[in-house]
N, C-alpha and C positions, 0 to 999 in steps of 0.2 A: 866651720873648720872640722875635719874629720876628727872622729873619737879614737883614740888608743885603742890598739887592736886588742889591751887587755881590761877593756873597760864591759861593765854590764850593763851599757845601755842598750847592747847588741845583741843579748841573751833572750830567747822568747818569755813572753808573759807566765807559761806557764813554767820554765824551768826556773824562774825567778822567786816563782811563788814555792815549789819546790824545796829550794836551796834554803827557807827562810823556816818551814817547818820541822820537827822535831826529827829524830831519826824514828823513831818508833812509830810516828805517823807515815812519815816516806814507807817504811816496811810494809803498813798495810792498807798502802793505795793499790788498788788496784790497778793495773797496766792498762795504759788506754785503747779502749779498742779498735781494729782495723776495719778499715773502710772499703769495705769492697765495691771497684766502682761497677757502677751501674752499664751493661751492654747496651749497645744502638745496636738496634735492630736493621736498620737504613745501612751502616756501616759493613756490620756482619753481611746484609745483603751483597755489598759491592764488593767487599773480598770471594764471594763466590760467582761472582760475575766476572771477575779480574782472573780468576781461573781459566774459565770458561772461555774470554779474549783470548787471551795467552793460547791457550788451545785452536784456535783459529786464526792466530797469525799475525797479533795484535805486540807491536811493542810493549814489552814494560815498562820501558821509560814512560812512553807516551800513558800509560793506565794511573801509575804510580804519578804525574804533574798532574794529569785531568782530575782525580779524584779525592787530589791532596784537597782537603776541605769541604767539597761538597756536601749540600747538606740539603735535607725535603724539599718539595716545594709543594708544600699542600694545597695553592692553587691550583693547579693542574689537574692533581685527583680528583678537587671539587670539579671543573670544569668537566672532564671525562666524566665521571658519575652521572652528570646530568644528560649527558648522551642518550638519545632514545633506546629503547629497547627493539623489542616485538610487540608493538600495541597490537592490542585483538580489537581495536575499531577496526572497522570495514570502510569507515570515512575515509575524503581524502580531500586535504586543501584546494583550493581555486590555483590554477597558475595564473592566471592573468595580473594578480597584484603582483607577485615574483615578478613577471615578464617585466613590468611596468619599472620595477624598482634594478633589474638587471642587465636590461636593455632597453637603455635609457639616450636621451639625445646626447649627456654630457659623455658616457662611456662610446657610444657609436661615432659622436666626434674625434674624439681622443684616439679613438682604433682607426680612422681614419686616414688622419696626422702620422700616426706610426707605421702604417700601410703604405703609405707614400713615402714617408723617410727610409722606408726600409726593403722599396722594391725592390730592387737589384738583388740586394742578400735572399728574399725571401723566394723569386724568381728563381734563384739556385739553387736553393734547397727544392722545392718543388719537383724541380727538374729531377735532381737524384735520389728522392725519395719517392714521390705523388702523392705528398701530400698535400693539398692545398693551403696557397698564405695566408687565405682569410682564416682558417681553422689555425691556424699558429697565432696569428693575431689576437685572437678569439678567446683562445686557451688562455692566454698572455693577461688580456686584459679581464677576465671574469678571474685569475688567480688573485692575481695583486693589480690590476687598475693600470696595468704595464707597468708594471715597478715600484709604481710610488709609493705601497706599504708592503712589505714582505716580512712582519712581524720581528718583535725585541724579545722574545724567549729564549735563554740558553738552554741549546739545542740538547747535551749534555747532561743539565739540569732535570729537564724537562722529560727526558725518555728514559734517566735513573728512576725520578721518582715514580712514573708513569709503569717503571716494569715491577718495582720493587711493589706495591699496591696492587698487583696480582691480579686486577680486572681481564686484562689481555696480555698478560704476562710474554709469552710467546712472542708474541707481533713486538711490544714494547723492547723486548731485550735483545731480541735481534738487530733493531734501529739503534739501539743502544751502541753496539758493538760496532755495527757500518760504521755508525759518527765516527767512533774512535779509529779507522779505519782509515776515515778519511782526515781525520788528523794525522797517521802516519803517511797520510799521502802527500799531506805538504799542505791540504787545506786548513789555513790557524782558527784558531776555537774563538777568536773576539768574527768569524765570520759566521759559526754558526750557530746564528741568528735564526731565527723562525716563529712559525705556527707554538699555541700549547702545545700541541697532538706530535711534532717533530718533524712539519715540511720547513721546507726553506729554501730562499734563492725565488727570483722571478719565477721560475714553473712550479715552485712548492711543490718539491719533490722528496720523500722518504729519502733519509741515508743509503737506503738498500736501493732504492731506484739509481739516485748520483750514480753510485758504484757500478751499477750495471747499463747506464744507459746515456752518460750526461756524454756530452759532444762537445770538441772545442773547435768552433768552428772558425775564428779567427786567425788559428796557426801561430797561437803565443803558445803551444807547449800545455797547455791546461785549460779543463775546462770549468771555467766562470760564469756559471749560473746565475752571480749575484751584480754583477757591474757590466757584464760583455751583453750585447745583443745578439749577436752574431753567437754565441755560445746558447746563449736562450732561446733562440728558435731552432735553431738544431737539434738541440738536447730534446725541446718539443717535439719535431718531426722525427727523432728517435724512436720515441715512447710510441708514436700511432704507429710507426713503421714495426715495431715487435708485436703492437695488441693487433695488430694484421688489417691496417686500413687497405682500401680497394682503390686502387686511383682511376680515377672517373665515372665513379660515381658519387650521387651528391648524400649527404648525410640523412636528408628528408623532404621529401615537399609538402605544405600546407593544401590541404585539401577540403573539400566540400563534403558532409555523406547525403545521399538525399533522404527526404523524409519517407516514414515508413521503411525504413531500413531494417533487417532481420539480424541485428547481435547475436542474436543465441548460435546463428548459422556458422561465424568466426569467433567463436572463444576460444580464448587458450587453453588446451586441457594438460600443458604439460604444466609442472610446478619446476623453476630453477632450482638448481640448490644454492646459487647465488644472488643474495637481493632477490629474494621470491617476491616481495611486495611492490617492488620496483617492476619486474616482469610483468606481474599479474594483470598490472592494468595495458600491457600489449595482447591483441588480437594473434591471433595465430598468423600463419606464413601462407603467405598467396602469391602471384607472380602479377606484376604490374598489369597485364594483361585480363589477368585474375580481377581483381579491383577496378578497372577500368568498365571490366562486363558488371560487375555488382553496381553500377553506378556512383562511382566516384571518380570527382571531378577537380582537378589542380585550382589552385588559388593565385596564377599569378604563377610561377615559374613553371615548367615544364616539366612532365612523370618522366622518371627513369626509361629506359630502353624496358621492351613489355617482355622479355624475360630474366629482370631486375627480381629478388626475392622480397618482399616489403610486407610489415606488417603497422597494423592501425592502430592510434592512440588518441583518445579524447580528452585530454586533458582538463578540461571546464564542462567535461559531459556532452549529450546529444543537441546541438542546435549552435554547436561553438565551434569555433573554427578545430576542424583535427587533423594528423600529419600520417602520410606514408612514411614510416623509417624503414632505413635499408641497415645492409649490416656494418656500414660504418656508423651508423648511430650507437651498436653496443661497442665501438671500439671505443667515443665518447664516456661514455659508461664507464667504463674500465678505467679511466682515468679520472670518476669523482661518480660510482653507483645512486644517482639520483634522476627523476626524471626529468626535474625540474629543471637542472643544472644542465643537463642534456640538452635541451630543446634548445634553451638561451643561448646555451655555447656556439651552436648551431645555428643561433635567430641572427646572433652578435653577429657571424661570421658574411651572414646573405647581407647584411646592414654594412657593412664596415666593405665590401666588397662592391656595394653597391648595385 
């Protein structure tokens, strides 16, 4: 049963104790002191990121729900932290175990399957792009496996914490703001779903990418990165179609060098400013014509046309199978700076195409 609102069972402990001591003791308690609470720094951060939205076009409302509560996610930091640097080894992994493990019979199967299920659409897109479907395919399934894991990180989460830890502050809080972005665009926040790092959706694409590049190619009005197919391969042949793919020619051909071959003659003497150590291990630019007269010899598909520009890569070293790449190979690049990831993309795509 409730207590009488004039009862002291409802007085705090210490006004209780209070009440019960002398007057001349109450005089000289001292007043209890104030608590000054403690600032989040994580917090203070997102108020001046909430500024900074709002300055670029970002709802309130939408900043003020997203932010209500959020809070670290010190996985991700650790995760980024452990992100390579610039090693000053001059070594460089084997691809062949990658290959093996990336371009695989179960993934070239699957790309297969999907290739077929999805000629019609992808025969479209080609059409009014040039980009080729195995390279949509390709993309597709070296991202997320054709869909079937496109990562459980909020997105949100992920690219608060990620900017507020100042590592790549810039990148991170720009990603930050597109997400929000694309919450005022109508895309709901239980969908963005993703990578730690802040891709998501079948093409594991940046916020900043969606907004500039995703396609709906369905004709529902939006586009659906995460459940449409038809939007996910579009949105793909988007992205090659801005990093300036060439349609008709091929990404690379596997080639032969013969022995006694002179390296020093094709070195790269330029340095990128982009993924230098990605570059480095490309040969300088020759015309297929070029490499044809140095003695190198196709593995099985066909050299480009001989005033093709192509340059050489060994990847498992001299005596291993290595590739002419042309300059759709650095548009692959562009959409994941690895070589490794390049080639496969690439392997996936002649596999899966058959």
């Amino acid at each position: 049963m409730p207590k009488p609102l004039g009862s002291t069972a409802f007085l705090p402990l210490a006004l209780l104790a209070a009440s019960s001591m002398p007057a001349s003791a109450q005089d000289l308690a001292p007043p209890p002191a104030e608590v000054t609470p403690v600032a989040d720094p994580f917090r203070q951060y997102l108020d001046q990121v909430q500024q900074r939205a709002i300055a670029q076009g970002v709802s309130p409302a939408t900043i003020a729900r997203e932010f209500a509560g959020l809070t670290l996610n010190q996985r991700v930091i650790d995760l980024d932290r452990r992100q390579p640097g610039n090693p000053q080894s001059t070594s460089f992994s084997p691809f062949a175990p990658y290959q093996a493990d990336h371009v695989d019979a179960a993934r070239i199967g699957r790309g297969r399957t999907v290739y077929q299920a999805q000629r019609a659409r992808l025969a479209s897109i080609e059409r009014d792009t040039g980009v080729p479907e195995s390279i949509m395919v390709a993309i597709w399934g070296h991202e997320t496996n054709y869909g079937s894991y496109t990562g459980n990180f909020d997105l949100i989460r992920s690219l608060a914490s990620l900017a507020f830890d100042g590592r790549r502050r810039s990148l991170f809080e720009g990603e930050l703001i597109a997400a929000l972005k694309m919450i005022d665009r109508g895309v709901p926040r239980s969908q963005l779903k993703g990578s730690w790092a802040g891709a998501t959706g079948n093409p594991q694409f940046l916020p900043s990418i969606y907004l500039r590049l995703s396609r709906d190619g369905d004709g529902d009005g939006r586009a659906d990165i995460w459940t449409s197919d038809a939007d996910t391969l579009a949105s793909i042949a988007a992205y090659f179609v801005d990093a300036g793919w060439r349609p008709g020619q091929p990404w690379g051909v596997a080639v032969g060098v013969p022995a006694g071959f002179d390296r020093s003659a094709i070195r790269n003497r330029l340095v990128s400013p982009r993924c230098p150590r990605v570059f480095e291990r490309h040969s300088g630019w020759r015309s297929v014509a070029e490499w044809r007269a140095l003695g190198i010899a196709p593995l099985g598909r066909a050299l480009p046309a001989d005033d093709v520009q192509a340059t050489l890569i060994e990847p498992d070293g001299p005596g291993a199978t290595a590739y002419l790449l042309t300059g759709n190979y650095r548009v692959i690049l562009d959409y994941n700076c690895s070589n490794f990831y390049a080639l496969s993309v690439g392997l996936l795509a002649d596999a899966v195409a058959g």
